[in-house]
Structure formats: C-alpha cells, structure tokens
Z-matrix of the N, CA and C atoms (Angstrom, degrees):
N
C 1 1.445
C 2 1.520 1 109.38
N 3 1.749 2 120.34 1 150.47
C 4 1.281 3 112.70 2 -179.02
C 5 1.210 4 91.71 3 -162.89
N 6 1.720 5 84.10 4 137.58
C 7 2.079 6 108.33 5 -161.67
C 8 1.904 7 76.97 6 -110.19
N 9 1.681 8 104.32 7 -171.84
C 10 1.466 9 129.89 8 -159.29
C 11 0.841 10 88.18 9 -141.54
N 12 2.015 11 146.16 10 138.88
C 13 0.820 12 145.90 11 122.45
C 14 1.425 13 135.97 12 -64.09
N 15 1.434 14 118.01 13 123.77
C 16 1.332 15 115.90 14 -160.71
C 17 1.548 16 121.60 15 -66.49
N 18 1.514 17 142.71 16 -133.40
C 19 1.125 18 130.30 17 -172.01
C 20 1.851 19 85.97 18 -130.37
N 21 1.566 20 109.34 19 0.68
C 22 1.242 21 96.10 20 -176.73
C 23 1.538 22 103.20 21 -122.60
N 24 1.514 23 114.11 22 15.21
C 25 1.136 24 133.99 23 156.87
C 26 1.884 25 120.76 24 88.61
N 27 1.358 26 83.81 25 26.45
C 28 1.880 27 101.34 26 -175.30
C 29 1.772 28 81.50 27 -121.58
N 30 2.040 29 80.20 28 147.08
C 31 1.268 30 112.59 29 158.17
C 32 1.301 31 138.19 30 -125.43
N 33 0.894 32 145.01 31 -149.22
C 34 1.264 33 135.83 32 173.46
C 35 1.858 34 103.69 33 -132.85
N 36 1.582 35 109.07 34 149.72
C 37 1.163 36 141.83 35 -155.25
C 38 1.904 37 94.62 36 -97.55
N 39 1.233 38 123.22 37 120.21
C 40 1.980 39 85.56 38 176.81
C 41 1.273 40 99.33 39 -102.07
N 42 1.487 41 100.76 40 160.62
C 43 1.257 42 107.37 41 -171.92
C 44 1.367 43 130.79 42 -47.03
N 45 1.519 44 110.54 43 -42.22
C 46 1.925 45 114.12 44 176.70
C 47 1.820 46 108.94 45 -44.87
N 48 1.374 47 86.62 46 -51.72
C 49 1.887 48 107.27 47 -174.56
C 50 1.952 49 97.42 48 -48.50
N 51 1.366 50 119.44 49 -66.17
C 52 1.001 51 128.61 50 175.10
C 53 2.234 52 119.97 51 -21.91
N 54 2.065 53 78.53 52 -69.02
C 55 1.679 54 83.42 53 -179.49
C 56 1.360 55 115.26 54 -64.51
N 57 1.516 56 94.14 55 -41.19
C 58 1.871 57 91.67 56 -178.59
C 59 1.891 58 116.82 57 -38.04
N 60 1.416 59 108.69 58 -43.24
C 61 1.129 60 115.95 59 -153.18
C 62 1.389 61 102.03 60 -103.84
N 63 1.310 62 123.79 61 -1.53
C 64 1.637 63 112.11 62 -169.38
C 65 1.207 64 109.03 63 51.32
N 66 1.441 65 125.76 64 72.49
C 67 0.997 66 101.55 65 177.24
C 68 2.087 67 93.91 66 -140.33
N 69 1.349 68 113.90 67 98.10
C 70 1.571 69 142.38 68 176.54
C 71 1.988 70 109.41 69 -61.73
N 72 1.391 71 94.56 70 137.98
C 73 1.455 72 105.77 71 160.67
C 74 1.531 73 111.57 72 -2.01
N 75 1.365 74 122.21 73 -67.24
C 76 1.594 75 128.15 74 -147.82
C 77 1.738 76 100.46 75 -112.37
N 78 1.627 77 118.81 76 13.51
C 79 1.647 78 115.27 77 -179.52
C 80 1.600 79 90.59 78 -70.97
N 81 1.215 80 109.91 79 143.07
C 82 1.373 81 131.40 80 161.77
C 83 1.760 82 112.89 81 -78.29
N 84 1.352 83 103.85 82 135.09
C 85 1.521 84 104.79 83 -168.79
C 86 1.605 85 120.49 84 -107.70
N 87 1.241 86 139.76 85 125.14
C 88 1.374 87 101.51 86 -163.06
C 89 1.648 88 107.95 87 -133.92
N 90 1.718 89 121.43 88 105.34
C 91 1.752 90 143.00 89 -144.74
C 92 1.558 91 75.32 90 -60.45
N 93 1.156 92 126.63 91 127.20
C 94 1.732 93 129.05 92 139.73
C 95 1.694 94 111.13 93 -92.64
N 96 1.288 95 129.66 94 109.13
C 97 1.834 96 131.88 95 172.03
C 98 1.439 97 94.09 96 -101.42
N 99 1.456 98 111.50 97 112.92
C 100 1.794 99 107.38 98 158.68
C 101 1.684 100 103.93 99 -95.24
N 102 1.234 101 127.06 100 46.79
C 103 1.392 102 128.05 101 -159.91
C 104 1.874 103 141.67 102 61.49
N 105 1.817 104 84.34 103 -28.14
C 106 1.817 105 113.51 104 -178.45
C 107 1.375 106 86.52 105 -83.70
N 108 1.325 107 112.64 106 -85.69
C 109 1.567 108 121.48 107 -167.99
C 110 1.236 109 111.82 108 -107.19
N 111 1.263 110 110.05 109 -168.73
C 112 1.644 111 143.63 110 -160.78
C 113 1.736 112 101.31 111 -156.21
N 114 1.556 113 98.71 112 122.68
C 115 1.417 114 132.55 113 176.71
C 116 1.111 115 121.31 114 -112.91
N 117 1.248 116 114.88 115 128.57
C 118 1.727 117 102.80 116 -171.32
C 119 1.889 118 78.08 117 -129.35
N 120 1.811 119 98.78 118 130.29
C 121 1.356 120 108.91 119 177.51
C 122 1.334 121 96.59 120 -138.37
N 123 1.957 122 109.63 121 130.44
C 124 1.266 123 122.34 122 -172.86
C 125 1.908 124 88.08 123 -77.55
N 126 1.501 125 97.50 124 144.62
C 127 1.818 126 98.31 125 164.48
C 128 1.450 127 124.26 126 -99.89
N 129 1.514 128 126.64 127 154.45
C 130 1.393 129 75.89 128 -170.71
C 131 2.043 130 105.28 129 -106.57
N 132 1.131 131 77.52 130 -150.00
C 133 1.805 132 92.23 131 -156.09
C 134 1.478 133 94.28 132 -57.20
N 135 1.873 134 113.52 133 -69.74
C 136 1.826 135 118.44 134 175.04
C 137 1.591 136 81.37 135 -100.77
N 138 1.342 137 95.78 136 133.15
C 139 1.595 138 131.11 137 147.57
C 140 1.486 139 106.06 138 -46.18
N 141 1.221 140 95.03 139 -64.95
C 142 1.776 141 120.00 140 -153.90
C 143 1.492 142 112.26 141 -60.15
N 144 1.541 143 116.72 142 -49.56
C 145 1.317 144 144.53 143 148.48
C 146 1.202 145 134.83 144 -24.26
N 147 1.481 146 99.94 145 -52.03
C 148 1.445 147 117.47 146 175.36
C 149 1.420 148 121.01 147 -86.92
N 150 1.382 149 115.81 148 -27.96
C 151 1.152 150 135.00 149 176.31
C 152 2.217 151 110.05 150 -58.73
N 153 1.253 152 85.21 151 -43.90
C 154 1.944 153 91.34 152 -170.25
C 155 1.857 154 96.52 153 -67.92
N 156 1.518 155 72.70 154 144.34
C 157 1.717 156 113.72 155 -174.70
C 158 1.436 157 102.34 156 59.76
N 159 1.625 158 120.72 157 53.21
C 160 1.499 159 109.39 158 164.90
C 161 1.908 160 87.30 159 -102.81
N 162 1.218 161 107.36 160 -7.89
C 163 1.921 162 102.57 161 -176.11
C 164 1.244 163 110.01 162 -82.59
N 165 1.646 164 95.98 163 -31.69
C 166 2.049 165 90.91 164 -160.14
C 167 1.119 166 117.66 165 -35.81
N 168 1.328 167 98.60 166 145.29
C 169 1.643 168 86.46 167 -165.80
C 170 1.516 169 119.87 168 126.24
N 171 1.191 170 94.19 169 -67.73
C 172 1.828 171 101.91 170 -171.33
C 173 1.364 172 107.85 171 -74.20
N 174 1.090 173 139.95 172 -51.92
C 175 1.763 174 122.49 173 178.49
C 176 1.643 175 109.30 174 -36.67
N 177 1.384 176 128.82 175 -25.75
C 178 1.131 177 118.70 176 -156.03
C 179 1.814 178 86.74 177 -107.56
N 180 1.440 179 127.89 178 -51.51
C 181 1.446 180 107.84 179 177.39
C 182 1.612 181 106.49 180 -50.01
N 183 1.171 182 128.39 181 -50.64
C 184 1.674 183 131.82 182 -152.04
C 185 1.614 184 113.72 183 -59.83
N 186 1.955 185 93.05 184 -25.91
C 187 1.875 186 94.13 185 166.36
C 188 1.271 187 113.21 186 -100.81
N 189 1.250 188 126.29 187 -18.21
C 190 1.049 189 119.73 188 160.88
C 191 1.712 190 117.08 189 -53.12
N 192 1.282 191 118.87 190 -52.42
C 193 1.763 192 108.98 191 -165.48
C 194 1.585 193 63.49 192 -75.65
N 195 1.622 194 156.22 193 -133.62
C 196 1.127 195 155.39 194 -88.79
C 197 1.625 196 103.39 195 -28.30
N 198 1.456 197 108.65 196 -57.83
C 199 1.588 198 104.24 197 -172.43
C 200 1.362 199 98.71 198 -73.76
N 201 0.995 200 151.23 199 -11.91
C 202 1.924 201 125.01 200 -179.66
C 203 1.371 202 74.29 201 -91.39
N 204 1.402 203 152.04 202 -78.17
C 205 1.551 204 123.59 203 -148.57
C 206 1.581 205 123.70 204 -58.72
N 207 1.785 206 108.15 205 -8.12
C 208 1.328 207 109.22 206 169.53
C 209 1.658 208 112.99 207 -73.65
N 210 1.331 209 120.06 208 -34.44
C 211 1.746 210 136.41 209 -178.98
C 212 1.170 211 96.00 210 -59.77
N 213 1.642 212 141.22 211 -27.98
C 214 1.216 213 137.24 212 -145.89
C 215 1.425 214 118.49 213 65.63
N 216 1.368 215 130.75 214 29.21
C 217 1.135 216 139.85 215 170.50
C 218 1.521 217 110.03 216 -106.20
C-alpha cells in the first residue's frame, strides 16, 4: 500500500491498515526510525489491559525448567 504525503506533512492511514489494527480517530501513533526504516505503531488505549494474559503460561514453564535443572537434567 502507498499513501502521499501532503505539503503539510500528513498522510493518510488506508482503510484495511486502519481495521486491521483498530486503530480510531483518537489512537495514539508512535514513528519508530532505526535509521533504515520508519514504523508507525498504533499504542494502545490501556497498556496495562492489553498487556494481561500475554504470560499465561510462564509461572508454570519457569518451575517446571527450575525442577529438571534441580534433577540435573
């Protein structure tokens, strides 16, 4: 896909990009430049919110490897 930057330095979002991402009137946008490229990552609304159950999961691997490295395995 390929937007135009205007003369006042806005572009436009296209719509697929938009739904894919949820991303509304008031989403905050945030430019990543590692010098190569440019990233544009919507943030989202709660951090905090969005963040739960990306671990689930890990308390139960993290004792698991603890006890096989206690067996010496």
């Amino acid at each position: 896909m390929k937007t135009t930057v205007t003369a006042r330095g806005q572009t436009v979002i296209p719509a697929k990009v938009r739904r894919a991402h949820r991303i509304t009137p008031q989403t905050r946008l945030e430019w990543v430049d590692d010098g190569e490229t440019i990233r544009v990552v919507p943030l989202p609304e709660d951090p905090i919110a969005d963040a739960r159950g990306t671990t689930r999961g890990l308390r139960r691997a993290l004792l698991a490897e603890r006890n096989r490295e206690r067996r010496g395995g």
